[in-house]
C-alpha positions as CSV (number, residue, x, y, z in Angstrom):
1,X,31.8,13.3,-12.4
2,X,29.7,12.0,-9.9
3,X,25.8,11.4,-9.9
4,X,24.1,14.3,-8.0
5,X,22.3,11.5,-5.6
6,X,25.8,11.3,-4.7
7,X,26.4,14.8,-3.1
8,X,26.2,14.0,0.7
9,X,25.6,18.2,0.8
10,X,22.9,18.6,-1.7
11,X,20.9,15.4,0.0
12,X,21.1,16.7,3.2
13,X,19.7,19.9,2.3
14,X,17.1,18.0,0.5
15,X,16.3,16.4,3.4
16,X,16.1,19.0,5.6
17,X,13.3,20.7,3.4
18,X,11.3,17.5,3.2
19,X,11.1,17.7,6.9
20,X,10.2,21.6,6.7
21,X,7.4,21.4,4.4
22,X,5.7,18.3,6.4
23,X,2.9,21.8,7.4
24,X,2.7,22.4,4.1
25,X,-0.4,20.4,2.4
26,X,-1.8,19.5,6.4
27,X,-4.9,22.5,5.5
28,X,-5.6,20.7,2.4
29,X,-5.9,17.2,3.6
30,X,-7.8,18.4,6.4
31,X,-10.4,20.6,4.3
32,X,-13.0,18.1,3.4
33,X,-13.4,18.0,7.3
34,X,-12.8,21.3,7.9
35,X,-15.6,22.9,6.1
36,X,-17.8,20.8,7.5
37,X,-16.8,21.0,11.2
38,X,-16.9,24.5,10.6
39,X,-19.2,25.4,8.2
40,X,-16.7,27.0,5.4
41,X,-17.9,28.0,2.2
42,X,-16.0,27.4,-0.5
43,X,-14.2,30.6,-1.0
44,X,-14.1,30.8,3.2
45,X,-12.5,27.7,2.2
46,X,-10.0,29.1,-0.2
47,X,-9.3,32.2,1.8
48,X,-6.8,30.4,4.0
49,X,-5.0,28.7,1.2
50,X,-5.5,32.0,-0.3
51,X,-3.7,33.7,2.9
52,X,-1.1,31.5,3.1
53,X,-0.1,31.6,-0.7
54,X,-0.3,35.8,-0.4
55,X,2.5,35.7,3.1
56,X,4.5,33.4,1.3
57,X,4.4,35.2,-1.4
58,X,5.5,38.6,0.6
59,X,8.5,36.2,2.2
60,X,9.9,35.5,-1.0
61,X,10.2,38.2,-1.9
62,X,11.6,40.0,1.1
63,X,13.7,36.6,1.5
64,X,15.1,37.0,-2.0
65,X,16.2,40.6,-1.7
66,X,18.1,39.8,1.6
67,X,19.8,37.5,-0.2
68,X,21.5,40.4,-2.3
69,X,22.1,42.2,0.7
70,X,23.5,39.9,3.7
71,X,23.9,36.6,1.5
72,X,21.7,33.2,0.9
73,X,23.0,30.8,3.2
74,X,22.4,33.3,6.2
75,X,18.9,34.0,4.9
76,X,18.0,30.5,4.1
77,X,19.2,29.0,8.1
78,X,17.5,32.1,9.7
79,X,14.2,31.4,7.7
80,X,14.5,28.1,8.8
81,X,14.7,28.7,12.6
82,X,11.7,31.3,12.4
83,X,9.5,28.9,9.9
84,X,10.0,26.4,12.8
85,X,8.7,28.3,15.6
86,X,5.2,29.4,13.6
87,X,4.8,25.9,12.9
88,X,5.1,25.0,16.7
89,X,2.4,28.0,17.1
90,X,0.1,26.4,14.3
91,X,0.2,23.0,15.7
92,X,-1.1,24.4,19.2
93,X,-2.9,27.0,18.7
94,X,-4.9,26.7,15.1
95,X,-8.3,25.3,16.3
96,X,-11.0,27.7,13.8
97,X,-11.5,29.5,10.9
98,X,-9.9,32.6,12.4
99,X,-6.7,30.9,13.9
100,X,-6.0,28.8,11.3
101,X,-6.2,31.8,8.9
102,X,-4.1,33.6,10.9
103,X,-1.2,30.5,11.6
104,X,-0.8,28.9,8.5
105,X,-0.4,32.8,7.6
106,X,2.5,33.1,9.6
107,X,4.0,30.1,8.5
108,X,3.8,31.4,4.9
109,X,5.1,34.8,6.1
110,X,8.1,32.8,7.7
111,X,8.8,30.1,5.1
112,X,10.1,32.1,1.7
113,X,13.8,32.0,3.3
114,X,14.0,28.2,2.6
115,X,13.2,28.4,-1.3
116,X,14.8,30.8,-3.0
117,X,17.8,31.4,-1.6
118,X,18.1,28.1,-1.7
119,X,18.1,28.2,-5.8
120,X,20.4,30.9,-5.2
121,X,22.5,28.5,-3.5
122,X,22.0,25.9,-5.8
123,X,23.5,28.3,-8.5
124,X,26.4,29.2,-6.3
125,X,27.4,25.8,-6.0
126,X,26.9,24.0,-9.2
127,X,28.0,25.2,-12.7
128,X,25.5,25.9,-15.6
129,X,25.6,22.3,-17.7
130,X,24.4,20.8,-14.1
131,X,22.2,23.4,-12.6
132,X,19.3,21.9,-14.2
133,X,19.5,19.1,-12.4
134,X,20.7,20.9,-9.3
135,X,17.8,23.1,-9.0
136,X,15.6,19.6,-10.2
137,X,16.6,18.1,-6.4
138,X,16.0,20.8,-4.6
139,X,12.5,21.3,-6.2
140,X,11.9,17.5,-5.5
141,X,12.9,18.0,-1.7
142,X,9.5,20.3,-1.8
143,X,7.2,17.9,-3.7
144,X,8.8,14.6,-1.3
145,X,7.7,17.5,1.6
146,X,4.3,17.8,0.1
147,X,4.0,14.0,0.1
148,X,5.0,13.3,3.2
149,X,2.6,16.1,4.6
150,X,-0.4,14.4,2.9
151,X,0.8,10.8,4.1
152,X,1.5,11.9,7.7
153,X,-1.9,14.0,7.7
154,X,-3.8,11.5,6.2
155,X,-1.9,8.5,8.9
156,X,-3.2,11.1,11.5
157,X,-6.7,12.2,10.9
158,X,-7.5,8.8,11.2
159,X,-5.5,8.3,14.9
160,X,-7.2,11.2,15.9
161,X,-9.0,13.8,13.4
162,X,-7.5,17.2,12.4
163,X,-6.1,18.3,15.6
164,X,-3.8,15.4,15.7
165,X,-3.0,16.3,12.1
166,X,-2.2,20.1,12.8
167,X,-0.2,18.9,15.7
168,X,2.3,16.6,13.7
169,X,2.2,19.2,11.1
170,X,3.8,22.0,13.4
171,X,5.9,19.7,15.5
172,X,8.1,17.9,12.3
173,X,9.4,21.0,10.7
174,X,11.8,21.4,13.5
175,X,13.5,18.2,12.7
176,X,14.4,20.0,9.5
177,X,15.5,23.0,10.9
178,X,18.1,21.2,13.1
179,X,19.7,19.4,9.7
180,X,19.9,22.7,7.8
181,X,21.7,24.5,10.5
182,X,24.2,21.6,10.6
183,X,24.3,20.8,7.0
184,X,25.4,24.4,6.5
185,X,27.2,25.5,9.4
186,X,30.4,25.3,7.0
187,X,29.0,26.7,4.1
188,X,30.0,29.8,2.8
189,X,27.9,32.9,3.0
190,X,28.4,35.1,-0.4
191,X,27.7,38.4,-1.2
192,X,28.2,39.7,-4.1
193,X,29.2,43.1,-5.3
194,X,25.9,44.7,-6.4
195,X,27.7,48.0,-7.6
196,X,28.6,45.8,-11.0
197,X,26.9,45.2,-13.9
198,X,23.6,46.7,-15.0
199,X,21.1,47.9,-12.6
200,X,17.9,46.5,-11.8
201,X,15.7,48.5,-13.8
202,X,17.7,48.3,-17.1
203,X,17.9,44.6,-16.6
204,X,14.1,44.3,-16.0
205,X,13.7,47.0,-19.1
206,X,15.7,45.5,-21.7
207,X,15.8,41.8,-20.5
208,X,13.0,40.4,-22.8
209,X,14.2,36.7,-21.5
210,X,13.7,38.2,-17.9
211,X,10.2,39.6,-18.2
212,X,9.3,36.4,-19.9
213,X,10.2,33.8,-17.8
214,X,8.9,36.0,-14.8
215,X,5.4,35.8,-16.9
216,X,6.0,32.2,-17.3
217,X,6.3,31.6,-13.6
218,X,3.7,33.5,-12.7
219,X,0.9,31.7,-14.8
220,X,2.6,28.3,-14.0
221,X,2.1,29.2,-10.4
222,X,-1.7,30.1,-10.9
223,X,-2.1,26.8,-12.4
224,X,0.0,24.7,-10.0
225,X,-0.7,26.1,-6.6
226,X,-4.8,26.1,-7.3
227,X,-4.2,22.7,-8.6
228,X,-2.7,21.5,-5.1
229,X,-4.8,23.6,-3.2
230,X,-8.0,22.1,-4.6
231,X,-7.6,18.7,-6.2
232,X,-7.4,16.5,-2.3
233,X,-11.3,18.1,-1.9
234,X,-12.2,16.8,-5.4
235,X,-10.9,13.4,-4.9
236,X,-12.7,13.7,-1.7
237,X,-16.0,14.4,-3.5
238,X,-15.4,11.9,-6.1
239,X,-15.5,9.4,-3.5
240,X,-18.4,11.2,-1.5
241,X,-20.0,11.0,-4.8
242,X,-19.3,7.2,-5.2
243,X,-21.0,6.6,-1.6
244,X,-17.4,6.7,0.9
245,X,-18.1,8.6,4.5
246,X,-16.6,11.7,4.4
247,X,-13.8,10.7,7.0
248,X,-12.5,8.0,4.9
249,X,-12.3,9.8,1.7
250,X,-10.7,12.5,3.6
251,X,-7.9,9.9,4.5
252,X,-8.0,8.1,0.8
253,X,-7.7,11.5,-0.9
254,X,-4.6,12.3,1.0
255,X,-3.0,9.4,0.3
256,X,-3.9,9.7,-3.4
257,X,-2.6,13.2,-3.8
258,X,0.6,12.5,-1.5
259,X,1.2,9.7,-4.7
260,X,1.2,13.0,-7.2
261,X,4.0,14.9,-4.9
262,X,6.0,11.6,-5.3
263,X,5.5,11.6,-9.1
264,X,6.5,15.2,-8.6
265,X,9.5,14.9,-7.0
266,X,11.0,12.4,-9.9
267,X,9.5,15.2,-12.4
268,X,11.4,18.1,-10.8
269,X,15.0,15.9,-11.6
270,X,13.9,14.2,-14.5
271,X,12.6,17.4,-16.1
272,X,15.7,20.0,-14.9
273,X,18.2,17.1,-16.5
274,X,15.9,16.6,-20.2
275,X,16.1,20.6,-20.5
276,X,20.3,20.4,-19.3
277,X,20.1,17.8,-22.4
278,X,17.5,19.3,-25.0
279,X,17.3,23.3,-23.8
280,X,15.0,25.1,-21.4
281,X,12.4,26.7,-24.1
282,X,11.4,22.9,-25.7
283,X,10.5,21.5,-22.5
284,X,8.6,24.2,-21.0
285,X,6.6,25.1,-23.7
286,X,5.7,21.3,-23.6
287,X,4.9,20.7,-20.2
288,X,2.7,24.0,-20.3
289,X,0.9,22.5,-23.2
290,X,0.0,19.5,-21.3
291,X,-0.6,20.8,-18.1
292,X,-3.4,23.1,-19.9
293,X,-5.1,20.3,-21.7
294,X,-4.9,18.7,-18.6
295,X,-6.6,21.6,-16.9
296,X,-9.4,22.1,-19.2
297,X,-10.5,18.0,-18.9
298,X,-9.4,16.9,-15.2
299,X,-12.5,18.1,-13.3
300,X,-15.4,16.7,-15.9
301,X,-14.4,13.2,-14.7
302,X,-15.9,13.3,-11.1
303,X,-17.4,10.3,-11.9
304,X,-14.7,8.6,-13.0
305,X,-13.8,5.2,-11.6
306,X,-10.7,6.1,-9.0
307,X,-8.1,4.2,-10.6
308,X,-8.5,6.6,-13.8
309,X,-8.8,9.6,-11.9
310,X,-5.7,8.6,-9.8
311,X,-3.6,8.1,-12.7
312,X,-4.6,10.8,-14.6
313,X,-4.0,12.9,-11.7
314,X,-0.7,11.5,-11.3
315,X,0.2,12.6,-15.2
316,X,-1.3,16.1,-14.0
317,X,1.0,16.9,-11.2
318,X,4.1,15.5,-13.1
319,X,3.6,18.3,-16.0
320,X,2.5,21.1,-13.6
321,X,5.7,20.5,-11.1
322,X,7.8,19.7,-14.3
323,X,8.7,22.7,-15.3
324,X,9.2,24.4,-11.9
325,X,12.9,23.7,-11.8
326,X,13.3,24.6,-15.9
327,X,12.2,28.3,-14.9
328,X,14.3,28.6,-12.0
329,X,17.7,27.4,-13.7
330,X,16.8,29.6,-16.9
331,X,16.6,32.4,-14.5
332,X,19.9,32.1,-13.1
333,X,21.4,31.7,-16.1
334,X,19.6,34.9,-17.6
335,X,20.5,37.1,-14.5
336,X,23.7,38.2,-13.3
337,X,24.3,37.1,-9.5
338,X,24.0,40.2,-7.9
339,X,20.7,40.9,-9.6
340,X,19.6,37.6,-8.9
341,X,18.1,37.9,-5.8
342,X,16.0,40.6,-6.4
343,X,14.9,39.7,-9.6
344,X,13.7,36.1,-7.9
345,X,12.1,38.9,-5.1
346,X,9.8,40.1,-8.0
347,X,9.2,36.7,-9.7
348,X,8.0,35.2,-6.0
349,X,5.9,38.0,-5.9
350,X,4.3,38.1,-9.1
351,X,4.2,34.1,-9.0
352,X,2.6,33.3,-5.7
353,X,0.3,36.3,-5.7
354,X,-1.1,35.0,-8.8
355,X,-1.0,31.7,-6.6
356,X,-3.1,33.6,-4.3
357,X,-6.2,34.3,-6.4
358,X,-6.5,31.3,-7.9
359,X,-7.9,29.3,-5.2
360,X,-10.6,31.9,-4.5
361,X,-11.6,32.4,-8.2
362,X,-12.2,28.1,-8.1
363,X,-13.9,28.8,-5.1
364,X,-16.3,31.0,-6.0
365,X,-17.0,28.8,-9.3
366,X,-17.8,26.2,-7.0
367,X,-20.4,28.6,-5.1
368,X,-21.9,30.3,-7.9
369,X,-22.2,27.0,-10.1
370,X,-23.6,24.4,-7.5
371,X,-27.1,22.9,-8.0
372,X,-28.3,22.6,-4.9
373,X,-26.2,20.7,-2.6
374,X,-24.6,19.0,-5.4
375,X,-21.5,20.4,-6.8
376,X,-20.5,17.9,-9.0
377,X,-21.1,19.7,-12.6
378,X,-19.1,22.5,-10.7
379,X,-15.8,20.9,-11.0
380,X,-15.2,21.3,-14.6
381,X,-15.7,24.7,-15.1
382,X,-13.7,25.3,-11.9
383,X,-10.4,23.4,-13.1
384,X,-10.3,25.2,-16.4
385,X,-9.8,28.4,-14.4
386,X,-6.2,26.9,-13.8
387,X,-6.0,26.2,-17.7
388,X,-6.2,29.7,-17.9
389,X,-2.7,29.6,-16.7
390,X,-1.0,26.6,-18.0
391,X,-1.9,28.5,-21.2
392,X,0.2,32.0,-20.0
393,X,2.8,29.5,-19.3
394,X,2.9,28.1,-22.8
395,X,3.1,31.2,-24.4
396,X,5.4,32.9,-22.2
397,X,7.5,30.0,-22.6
398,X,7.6,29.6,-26.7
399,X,8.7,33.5,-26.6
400,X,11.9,32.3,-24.2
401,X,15.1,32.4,-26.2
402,X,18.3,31.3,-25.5
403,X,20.7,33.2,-23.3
């Protein structure tokens, strides 16, 4: 049996998605600029990542219950076309608060096609005892995207400030459009019966494994997509705070943060092929553990010397991302085929809406607890808002049993 590395189809696909996340983390590497150029507050600040979050969220879910109806591969290439074209829009056009809200909206709104019925794809095409690891790639894909967003930003504000950023941003995710549609252009498009089996209610009603595991994902999502939304404005500060210009730890921090989306993308694999090998339950409940401690300490240590705060964000991402791909192959292995789609509508729902709030409710921690124009004894209690959800995850996690 082959390694997975080895499957020319899954790489490609993988490939493809790094290309179509490059807009992904642009906002975030930009923001230490951004709310000074335009004079953001911190939850003004949070509202975009909080807009984005809330349209992804909706295209998810509407993503995922297409994929019932007219199959995943169809889905998945015409989310990548239309993801494409808003990030074209964003590049041009995003120039304010207002647009920028409104852009990276739409590219949220257009974007949900390329995850999940992707994972649907994923469980098409692999078999149970390597779907771990399967699902771990794909996952990575996103986190090498991430990266590579943060590098190519950071490479860019420096040529020429955040509208050469948001330019790059919109204009690369078309690359990856072009090797999805070839990649798949041979791939089968399933759709299952859905007049088999149990409906969706009694499967939502008496699967305690479902209900749990859509908990599970929900708090790791508070926890996760605060944690990205936030932590290249508190490396930022942390070198402000040391005496950098704003401009240069704008660029630093995005370099530092793309290093955690690389740690993430060999956590996603490495993580997905431990629970193949030791069960889904023990490695969730520790990664949501660790990611909670993680959550309650990371933001006292503004102060920190970089090289500690690098490396303990490094360990932060790889626990939060970890168990990403664990939650995703326990679901398809919990729900039947034709349920899975729509049951992956509600989780995306439930996940990134909670993904949503979090951002704000750091936010406006940040406003409420600042002394002055100093923020720095704000951090803390902002980053154990996320602990509030690597905690959900734990627990949610430790009541997961077996299929």
């Amino acid at each position: 049996m082959k390694p997975l590395w080895r499957d020319g189809w899954l790489m490609a696909i993988c490939i493809g998605r790094i290309f179509m996340y490059m807009n992904f983390m642009v906002y975030a590497a930009c923001l230490p600029i951004l709310r000074s150029e335009w004079g953001m507050s911190a939850t003004q600040a949070g509202s975009i990542a909080s807009g984005f979050s809330i349209c992804y969220a909706a295209s998810l879910a509407v993503a995922s219950w297409l994929s019932d109806h007219f199959g995943a591969r169809r889905i998945f290439v015409l989310s990548a076309v239309t993801s494409a074209t808003t990030s074209l829009m964003f590049g041009f056009f995003a120039r304010d608060y207002a647009t920028t809200l409104l852009f990276y909206s739409l590219i949220g709104l257009s974007h949900g096609g390329v995850y999940t019925p992707g994972i649907v794809l994923m469980a098409e095409r692999f078999p149970v005892l390597r779907r771990g690891s399967a699902v771990g790639w794909f996952i990575a894909s996103t986190s090498l995207g991430y990266a590579s967003s943060l590098t190519v930003s950071g490479l860019l504000i420096a040529l020429g400030g955040y509208k050469f950023a948001f330019l790059g941003a919109g204009i690369l995710p078309s690359v990856g459009a072009l090797i999805l549609l070839i990649t798949l252009k041979n791939t089968p498009n399933v759709v299952h019966d859905r007049s088999a089996g149990l409906s969706l209610m009694a499967v939502l009603k008496d699967g305690r494994n479902v209900r749990s595991l859509m908990a599970g994902y929900a708090w790791h999502c508070w926890e996760l997509l605060g944690m990205w939304a936030w932590t290249p404005a508190f490396l930022a500060a942390s070198l402000v705070f040391s005496g950098a210009a704003s401009i240069q730890s704008a660029e630093l921090a995005a370099y530092c943060v793309a290093s955690m989306h690389i740690v993430g993308a060999v956590a996603s694999p490495t993580m997905g092929h431990l629970s193949d090998l030791l069960g889904r339950r023990v490695v969730l409940t520790g990664l949501g553990a660790a990611g909670a401690l993680l959550s309650m300490t990371f933001g006292w240590l503004i102060a920190a010397p970089l090289p500690i705060l690098v490396g303990l964000m490094l360990v932060y991402g790889f626990v939060v991302i970890g168990d990403s791909p664990v939650l995703s192959a326990a679901m398809t292995e919990t729900v039947a085929p034709n349920r899975l789609g729509s049951i992956l509508a509600i989780r995306s729902l439930l996940g990134f809406g909670a993904g949503a709030v979090s951002p704000v409710a750091f936010g406006m921690v940040i406003d409420h607890l600042r002394f002055g124009d100093h923020v720095a004894l704000a951090w803390g209690p902002a980053y154990m808002v996320f602990a509030i959800g690597g905690l959900g995850a734990t627990w949610y996690a430790w009541h997961f049993r077996k299929p």
